[in-house]
C-alpha positions as CSV (number, residue, x, y, z in Angstrom):
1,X,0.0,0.0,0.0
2,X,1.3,3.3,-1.0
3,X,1.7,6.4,1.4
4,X,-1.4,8.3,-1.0
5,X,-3.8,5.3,-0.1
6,X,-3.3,5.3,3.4
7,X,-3.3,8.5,4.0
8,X,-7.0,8.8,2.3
9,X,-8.3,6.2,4.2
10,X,-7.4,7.4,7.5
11,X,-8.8,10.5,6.3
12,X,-11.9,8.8,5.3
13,X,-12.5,7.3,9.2
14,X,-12.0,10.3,10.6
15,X,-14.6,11.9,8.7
16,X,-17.2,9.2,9.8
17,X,-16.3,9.4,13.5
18,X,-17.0,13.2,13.3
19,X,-20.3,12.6,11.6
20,X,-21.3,10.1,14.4
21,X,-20.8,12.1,17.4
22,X,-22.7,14.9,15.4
23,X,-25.4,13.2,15.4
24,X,-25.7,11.2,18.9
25,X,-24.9,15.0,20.3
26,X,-28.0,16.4,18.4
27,X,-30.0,13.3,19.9
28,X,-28.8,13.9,23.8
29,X,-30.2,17.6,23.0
30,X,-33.3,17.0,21.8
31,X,-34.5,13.8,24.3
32,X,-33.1,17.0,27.3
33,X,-35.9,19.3,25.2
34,X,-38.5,16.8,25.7
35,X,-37.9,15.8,29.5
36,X,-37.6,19.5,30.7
37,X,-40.7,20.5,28.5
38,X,-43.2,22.4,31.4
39,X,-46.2,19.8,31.9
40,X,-49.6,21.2,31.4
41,X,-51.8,19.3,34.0
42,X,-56.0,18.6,33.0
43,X,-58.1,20.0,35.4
44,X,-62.1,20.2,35.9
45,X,-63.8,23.5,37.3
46,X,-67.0,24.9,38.8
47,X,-68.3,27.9,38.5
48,X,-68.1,29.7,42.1
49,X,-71.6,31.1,43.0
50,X,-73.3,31.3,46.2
51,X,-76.0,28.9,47.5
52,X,-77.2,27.2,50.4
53,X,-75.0,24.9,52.3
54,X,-77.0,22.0,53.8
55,X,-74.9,21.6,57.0
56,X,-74.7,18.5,58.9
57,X,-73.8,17.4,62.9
58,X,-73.4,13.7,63.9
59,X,-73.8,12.5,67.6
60,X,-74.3,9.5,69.0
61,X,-77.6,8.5,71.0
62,X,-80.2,6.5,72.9
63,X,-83.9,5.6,72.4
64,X,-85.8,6.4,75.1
65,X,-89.7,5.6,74.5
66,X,-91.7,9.4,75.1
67,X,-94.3,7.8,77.8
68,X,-92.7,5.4,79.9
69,X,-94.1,4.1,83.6
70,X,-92.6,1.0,86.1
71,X,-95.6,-0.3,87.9
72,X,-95.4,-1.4,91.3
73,X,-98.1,-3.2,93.3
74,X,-99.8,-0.4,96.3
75,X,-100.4,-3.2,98.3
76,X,-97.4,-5.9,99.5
77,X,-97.2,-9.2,100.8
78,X,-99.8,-11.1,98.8
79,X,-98.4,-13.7,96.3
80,X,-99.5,-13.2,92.6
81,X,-102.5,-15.0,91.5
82,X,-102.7,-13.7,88.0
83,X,-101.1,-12.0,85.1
84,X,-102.4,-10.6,82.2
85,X,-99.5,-10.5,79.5
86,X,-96.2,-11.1,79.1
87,X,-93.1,-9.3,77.6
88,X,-93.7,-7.5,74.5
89,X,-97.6,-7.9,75.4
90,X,-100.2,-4.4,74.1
91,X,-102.0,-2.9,76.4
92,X,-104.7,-0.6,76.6
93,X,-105.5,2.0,79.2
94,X,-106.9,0.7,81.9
95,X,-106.2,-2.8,81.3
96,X,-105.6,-5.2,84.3
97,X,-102.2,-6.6,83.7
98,X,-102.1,-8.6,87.1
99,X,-103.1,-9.2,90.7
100,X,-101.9,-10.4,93.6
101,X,-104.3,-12.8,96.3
102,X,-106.9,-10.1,97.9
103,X,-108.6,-12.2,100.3
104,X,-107.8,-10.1,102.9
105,X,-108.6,-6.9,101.2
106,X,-112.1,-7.7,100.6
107,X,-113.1,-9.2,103.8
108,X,-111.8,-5.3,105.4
109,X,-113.7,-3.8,102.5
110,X,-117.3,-5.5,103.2
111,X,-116.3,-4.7,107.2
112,X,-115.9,-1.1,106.3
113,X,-118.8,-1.3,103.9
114,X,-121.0,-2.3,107.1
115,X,-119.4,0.0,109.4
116,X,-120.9,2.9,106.7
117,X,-124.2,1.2,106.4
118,X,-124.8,1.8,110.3
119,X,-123.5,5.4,110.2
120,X,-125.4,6.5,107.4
121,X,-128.4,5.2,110.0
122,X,-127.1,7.1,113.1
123,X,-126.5,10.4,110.7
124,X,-130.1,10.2,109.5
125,X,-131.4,9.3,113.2
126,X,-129.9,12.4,114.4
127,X,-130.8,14.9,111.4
128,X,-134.4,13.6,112.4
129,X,-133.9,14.3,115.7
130,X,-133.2,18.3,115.0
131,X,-136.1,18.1,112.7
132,X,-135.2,17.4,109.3
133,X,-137.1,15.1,107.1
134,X,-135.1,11.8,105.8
135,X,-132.9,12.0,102.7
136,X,-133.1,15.7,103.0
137,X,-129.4,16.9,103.6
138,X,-129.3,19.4,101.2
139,X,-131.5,21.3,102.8
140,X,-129.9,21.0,106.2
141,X,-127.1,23.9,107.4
142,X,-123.3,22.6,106.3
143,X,-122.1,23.4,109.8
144,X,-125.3,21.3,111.4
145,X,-124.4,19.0,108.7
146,X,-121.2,18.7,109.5
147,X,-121.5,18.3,113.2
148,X,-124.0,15.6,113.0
149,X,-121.6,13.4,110.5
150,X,-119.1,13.7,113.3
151,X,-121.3,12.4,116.4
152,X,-122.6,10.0,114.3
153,X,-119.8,8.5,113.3
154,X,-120.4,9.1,109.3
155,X,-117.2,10.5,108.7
156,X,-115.0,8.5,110.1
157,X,-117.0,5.0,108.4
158,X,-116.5,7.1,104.9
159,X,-112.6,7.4,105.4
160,X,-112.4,3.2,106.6
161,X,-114.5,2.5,103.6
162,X,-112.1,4.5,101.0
163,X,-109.3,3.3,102.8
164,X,-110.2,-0.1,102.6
165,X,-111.4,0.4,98.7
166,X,-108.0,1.5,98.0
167,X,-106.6,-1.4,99.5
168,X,-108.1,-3.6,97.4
169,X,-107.8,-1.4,94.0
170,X,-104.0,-2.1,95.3
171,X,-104.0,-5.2,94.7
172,X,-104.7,-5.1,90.9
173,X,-102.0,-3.5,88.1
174,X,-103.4,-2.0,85.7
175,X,-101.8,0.0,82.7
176,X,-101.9,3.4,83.3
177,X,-101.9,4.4,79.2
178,X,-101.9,2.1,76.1
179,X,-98.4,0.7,75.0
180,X,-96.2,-2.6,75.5
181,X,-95.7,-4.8,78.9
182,X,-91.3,-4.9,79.6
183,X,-89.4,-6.6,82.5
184,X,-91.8,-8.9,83.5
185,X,-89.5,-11.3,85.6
186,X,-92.0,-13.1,88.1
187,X,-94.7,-15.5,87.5
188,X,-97.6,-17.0,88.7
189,X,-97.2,-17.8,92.3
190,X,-94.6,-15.7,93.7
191,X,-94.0,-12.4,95.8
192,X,-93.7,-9.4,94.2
193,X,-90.7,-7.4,96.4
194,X,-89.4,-4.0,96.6
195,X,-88.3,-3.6,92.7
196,X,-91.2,-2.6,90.2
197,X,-93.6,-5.9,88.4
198,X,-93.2,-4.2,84.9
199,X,-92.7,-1.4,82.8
200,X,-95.4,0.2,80.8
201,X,-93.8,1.5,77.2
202,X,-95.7,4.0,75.1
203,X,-93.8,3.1,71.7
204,X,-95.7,5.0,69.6
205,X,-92.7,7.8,69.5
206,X,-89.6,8.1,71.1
207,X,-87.4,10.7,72.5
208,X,-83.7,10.3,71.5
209,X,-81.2,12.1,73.6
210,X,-77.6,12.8,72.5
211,X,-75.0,14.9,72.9
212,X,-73.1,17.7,71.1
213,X,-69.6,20.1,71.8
214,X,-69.6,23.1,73.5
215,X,-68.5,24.4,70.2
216,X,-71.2,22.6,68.2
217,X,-74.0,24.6,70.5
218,X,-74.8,27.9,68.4
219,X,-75.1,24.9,65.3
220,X,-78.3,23.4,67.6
221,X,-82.0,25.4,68.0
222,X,-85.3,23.4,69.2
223,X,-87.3,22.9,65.7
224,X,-84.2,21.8,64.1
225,X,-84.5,18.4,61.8
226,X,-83.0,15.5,62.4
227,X,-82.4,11.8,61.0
228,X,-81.9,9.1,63.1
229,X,-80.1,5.5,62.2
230,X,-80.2,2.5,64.0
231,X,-77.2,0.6,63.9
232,X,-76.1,-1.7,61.4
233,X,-78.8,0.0,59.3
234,X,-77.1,2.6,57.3
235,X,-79.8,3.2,54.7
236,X,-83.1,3.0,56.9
237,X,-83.6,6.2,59.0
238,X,-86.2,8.1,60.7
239,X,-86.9,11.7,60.5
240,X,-88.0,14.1,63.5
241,X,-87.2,17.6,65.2
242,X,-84.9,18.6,68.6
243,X,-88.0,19.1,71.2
244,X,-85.1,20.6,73.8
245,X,-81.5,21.9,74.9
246,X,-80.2,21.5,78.2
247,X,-78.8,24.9,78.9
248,X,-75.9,23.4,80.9
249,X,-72.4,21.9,80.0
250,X,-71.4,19.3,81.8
251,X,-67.7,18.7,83.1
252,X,-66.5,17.0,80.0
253,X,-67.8,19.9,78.1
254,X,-70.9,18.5,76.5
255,X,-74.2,19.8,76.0
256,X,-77.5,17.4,76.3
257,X,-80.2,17.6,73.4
258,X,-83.4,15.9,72.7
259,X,-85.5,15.2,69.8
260,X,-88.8,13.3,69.5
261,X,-89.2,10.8,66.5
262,X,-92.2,8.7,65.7
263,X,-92.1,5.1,66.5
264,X,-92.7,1.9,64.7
265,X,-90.4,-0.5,62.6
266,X,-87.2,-2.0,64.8
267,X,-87.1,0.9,66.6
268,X,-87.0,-0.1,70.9
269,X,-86.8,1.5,73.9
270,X,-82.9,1.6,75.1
271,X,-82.0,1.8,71.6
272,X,-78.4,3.0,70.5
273,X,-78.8,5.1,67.1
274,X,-76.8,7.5,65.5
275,X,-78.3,11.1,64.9
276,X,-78.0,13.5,62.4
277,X,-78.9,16.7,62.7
278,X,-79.4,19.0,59.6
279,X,-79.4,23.2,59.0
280,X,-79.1,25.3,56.0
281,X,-76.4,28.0,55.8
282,X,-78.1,30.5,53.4
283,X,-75.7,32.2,50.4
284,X,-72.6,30.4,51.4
285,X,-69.7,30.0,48.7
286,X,-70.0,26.4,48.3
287,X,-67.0,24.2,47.0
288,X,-66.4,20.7,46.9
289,X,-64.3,19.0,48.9
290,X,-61.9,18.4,46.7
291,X,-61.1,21.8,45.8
292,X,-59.3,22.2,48.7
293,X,-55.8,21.4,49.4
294,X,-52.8,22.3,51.7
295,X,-49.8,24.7,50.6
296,X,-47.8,26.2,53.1
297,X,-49.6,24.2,55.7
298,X,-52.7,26.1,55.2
299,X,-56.3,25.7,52.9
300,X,-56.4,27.0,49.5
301,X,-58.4,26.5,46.2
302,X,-56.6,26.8,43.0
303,X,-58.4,29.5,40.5
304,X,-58.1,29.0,37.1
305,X,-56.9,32.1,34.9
306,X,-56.4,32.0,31.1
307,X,-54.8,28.7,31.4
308,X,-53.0,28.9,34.7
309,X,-53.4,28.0,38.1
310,X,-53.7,31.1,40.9
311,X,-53.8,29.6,44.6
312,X,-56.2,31.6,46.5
313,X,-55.8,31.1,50.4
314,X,-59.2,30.2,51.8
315,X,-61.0,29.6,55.2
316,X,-63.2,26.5,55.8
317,X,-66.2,27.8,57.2
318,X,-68.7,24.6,57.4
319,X,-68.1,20.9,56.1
320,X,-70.9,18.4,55.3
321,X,-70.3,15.0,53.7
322,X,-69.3,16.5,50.0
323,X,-68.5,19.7,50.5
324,X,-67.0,22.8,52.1
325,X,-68.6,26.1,52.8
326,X,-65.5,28.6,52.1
327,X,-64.2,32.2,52.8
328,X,-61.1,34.3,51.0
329,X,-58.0,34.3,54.0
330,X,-58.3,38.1,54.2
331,X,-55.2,37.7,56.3
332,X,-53.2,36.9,53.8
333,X,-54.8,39.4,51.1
334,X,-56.8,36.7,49.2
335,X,-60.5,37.6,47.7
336,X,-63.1,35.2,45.9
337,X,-65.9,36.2,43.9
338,X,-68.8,34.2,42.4
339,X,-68.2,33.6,38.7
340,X,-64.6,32.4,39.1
341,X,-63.6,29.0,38.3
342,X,-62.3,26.7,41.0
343,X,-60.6,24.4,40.0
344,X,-61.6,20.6,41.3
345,X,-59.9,18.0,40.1
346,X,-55.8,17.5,39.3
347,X,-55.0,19.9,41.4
348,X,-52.8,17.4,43.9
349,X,-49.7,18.3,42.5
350,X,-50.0,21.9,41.3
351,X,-48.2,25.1,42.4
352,X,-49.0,28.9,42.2
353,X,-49.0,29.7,38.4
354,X,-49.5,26.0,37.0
355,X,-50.2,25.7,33.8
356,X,-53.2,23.7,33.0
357,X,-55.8,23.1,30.5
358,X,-59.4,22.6,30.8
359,X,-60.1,18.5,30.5
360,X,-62.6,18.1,27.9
C-alpha cells in the first residue's frame, strides 16, 4: 500500500467518526428538550356562585320511649295470682295486667262497707232528731251538717270505707296508658318485692337524647330536623325535630339535646342510634371537597386564569359529607368572587401559576 492510499483512508474514518458524534450530540439535545418541557396538568372547574350549604352534625344516642311508667303493686305481701300479659304484650288503658291474692282486702272492704251502712243510720237518726225530714241533707245547714256526720260516726266510716277500697284497688295492676308490657321477671305464684312488676312502654314515639360540643351549641336550636339511624342500618332512618337543649355543659364539656321521632319499625326503647342533625347556611360559597388542598400548611383553592393555576388562600367555614362552605383568607390578602372557576380535580400536584388546561 502506498503512502497516497493510506493517507485517504485514515482520512476517510476520521470523517465518519465526526459525523457520528454529530449526530448522537444532536439526539442527547433533543431527548433533554422533551424531559424538561413544562407539563400542562388537566383539570375540571365549577363555577363559584353562592348557594345554600345544607350543614350536617353527627352525635351519638339513645332511644328512650316518650311515655314510659314502672308499675309497682300499692299493696305488698300477697303472692300473685294472675297476670295478664307477658313481655312485649299491648295494652290498653286501663287494662288489668295482674293481681296479687286479695282475700284479705275484701273481707276489710265489706267490714268497712258495714261500718258505713250503720253510720249512714245514726247520721239520719240524728238529722231527724233536730227536725229534718229523711234523705233531705241538702237542705240542712253545712255546719249542722257537718257536726252531726261527726257524732254520728259518718265521717270516720267514709274514710275506713275509702281506705279499705283502695286497698283492694292495690292489689290489681293495671296499665296506666296504652303501649307494650317490659321486665316482666315473676310468674304465677310468687311475691312481688321491693323492685317494680313491669314497665309500661308508650312506643308509639320516642325521644332520642344525644349529645353535642360546647362548640357545636350555636349549630343546635329546638325545631331543628333531624335523622336518626339505627345501627347496622345505614340506609333506613327516621326523620323528627330537637324538642329541647339542656342549657348546661357538663364537666367533659358536653351539651345534652333531645328530639322526639315517631315510633314503629325496629325501633326499641334503650336503643343505641346515630343522629343527624341538619341546617341550612343561606348564600354560602359552596365548594367541593376536593377543591381544597394544603400549601404552606394552610387551605387553598386553585383559580383558574387564562390557562394557569392562581392559589387563593381560603378559610373552611362549614363541612358536610361533600363539600365545604369557604371564605377568601383576608389575612393573607386573598378575595373570591362568584363567577370564578375553581378548580376541582388535578390539582394534587399543582403550584402557584401552574399551567393547565381545561379537561374536555
Amino acid at each position: 500500500m502506498d503512502i497516497r492510499r493510506f493517507a485517504w483512508i485514515i482520512l476517510a474514518v476520521l470523517v465518519l467518526a465526526g459525523c457520528k458524534n454529530t449526530g448522537g450530540q444532536a439526539a442527547s439535545e433533543e431527548d433533554a428538550k422533551l424531559q424538561y418541557a413544562p407539563q400542562v396538568n388537566e383539570v375540571e372547574v365549577v363555577t363559584l356562585a353562592r348557594q345554600d350549604f345544607p350543614m350536617q352534625l353527627l352525635s351519638n344516642g339513645k332511644l328512650s320511649a316518650a311515655q314510659r311508667s314502672a308499675l309497682y303493686f300499692r299493696q305488698s305481701g300477697g303472692v300473685l295470682t294472675r297476670i295478664a300479659g307477658s313481655n312485649g304484650t299491648r295494652v290498653a288503658k286501663g287494662q288489668v295486667i295482674a293481681e296479687i291474692e286479695s282475700s284479705e282486702q275484701r273481707a276489710a272492704l265489706e267490714s268497712a262497707k258495714v261500718d258505713l251502712d250503720r253510720a249512714t243510720l245514726d247520721l239520719q237518726d240524728a238529722l231527724v232528731g233536730q227536725g229534718y225530714p229523711v234523705n233531705a241533707q241538702d237542705n240542712v245547714p253545712e255546719e249542722v251538717l257537718k257536726v252531726a256526720k261527726i257524732r254520728s260516726g259518718y265521717t270516720t266510716a267514709v274514710a275506713n270505707y275509702d281506705k279499705a277500697k283502695r286497698a283492694l284497688d292495690g292489689t290489681v295492676l293495671r296499665a296506666p296508658f296504652a303501649g307494650k308490657l317490659a321486665d316482666i321477671k315473676l310468674k304465677v305464684w310468687e311475691t312481688p318485692g321491693s323492685e317494680p312488676f313491669c314497665t309500661v312502654i308508650n312506643d308509639s314515639s320516642f325521644d332520642v337524647v344525644f349529645t353535642v360540643l360546647e362548640s357545636e351549641y350555636p349549630f343546635v336550636a329546638v325545631g331543628l330536623p333531624v335523622r336518626v339511624f339505627p345501627f347496622g342500618s345505614e340506609d333506613e332512618f327516621v326523620r323528627g325535630s330537637i324538642t329541647s337543649i339542656n342549657p348546661s355543659i357538663d364537666r367533659n364539656g358536653q351539651i345534652s339535646v333531645t328530639a322526639r321521632i315517631p315510633g314503629g319499625g325496629r325501633l326499641v326503647d334503650g336503643m343505641n342510634v346515630k343522629v343527624l342533625v341538619d341546617r341550612i347556611l343561606e348564600k354560602q360559597l359552596v365548594v367541593p371537597k376536593s377543591a381544597v388542598v394544603i400549601r404552606d400548611g394552610l387551605e387553598v383553592v386553585f383559580r383558574y386564569n387564562n390557562g394557569k393555576a392562581d392559589w387563593v388562600y381560603v378559610h373552611t367555614v362549614q363541612a358536610n359529607s361533600e363539600s365545604y362552605a369557604i371564605e377568601a383568607n383576608r389575612d393573607r390578602g386573598a378575595q373570591l368572587a362568584e363567577g370564578e372557576q375553581i378548580i376541582v380535580s388535578g390539582n394534587l400536584n399543582l403550584a402557584d401559576g401552574s399551567k393547565v388546561q381545561l379537561k374536555q
